[in-house]
C-alpha positions in Angstrom: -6.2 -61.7 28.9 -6.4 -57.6 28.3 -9.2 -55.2 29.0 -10.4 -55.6 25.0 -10.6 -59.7 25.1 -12.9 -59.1 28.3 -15.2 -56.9 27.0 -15.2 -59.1 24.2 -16.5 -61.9 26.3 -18.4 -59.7 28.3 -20.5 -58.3 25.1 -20.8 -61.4 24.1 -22.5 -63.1 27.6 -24.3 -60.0 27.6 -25.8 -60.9 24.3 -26.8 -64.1 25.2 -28.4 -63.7 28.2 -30.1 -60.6 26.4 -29.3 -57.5 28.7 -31.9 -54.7 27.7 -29.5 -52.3 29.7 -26.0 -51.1 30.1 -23.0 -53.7 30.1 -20.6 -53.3 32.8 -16.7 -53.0 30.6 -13.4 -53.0 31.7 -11.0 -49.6 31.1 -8.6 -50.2 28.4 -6.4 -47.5 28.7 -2.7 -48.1 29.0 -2.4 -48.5 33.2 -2.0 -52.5 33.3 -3.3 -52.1 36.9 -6.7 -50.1 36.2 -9.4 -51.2 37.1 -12.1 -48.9 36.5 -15.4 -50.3 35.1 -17.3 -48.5 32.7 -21.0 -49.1 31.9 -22.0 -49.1 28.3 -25.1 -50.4 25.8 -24.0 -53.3 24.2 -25.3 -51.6 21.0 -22.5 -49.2 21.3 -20.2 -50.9 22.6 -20.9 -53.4 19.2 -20.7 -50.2 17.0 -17.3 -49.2 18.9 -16.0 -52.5 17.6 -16.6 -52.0 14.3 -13.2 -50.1 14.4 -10.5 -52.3 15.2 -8.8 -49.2 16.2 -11.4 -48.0 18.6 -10.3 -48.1 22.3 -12.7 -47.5 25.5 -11.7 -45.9 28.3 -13.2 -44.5 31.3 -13.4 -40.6 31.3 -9.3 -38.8 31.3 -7.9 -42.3 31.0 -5.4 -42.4 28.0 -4.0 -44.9 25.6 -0.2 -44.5 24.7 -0.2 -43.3 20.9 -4.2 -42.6 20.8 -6.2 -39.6 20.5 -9.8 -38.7 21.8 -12.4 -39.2 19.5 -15.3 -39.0 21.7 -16.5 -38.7 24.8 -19.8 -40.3 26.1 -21.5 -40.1 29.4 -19.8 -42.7 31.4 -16.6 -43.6 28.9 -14.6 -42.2 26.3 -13.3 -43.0 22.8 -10.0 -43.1 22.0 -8.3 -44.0 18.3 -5.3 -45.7 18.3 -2.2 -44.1 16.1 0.0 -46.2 16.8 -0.8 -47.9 13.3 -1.3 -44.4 11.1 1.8 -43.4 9.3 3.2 -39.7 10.0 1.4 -37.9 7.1 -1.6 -39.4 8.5 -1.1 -38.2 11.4 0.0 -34.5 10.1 -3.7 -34.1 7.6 -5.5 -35.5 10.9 
């Protein structure tokens, strides 16, 4: 399972058992082997998700082929390219 289908889970048991503060995610930058936890409101992390090409990182982690979008106290925002075609990329 990656970092994305965790949180996944995560947001979702969070939900249920109706946390009123920040969730505890998991780094998804590229490095298989991080670990880093990030803490984020499940409100955000719902609206991060509402961009399948949104990825959460913890703060200077990268995502091969992604960009920062936004930084947030405690994690980051990165959007994947990976998908965009070049002239995309070029008017971005």
């Amino acid at each position: 399972m990656d970092a994305r289908q965790a949180n996944d889970r995560i947001a979702e048991k969070a939900k249920r058992l109706r946390f009123v503060s920040r969730v505890p995610m998991l780094c998804e930058c590229s490095d298989s082997g991080c670990r880093t936890v990030v803490m984020v409101r499940l409100e955000d992390y719902h609206a991060i998700r509402e961009d399948d090409e949104a990825i959460l990182t913890a703060p200077g982690h990268s995502h091969e082929d992604s960009h920062l979008e936004s930084g947030r106290s405690g994690y980051d925002v990165r959007h994947d390219d990976s998908r965009r075609d070049d002239d995309e990329l070029r008017s971005a």
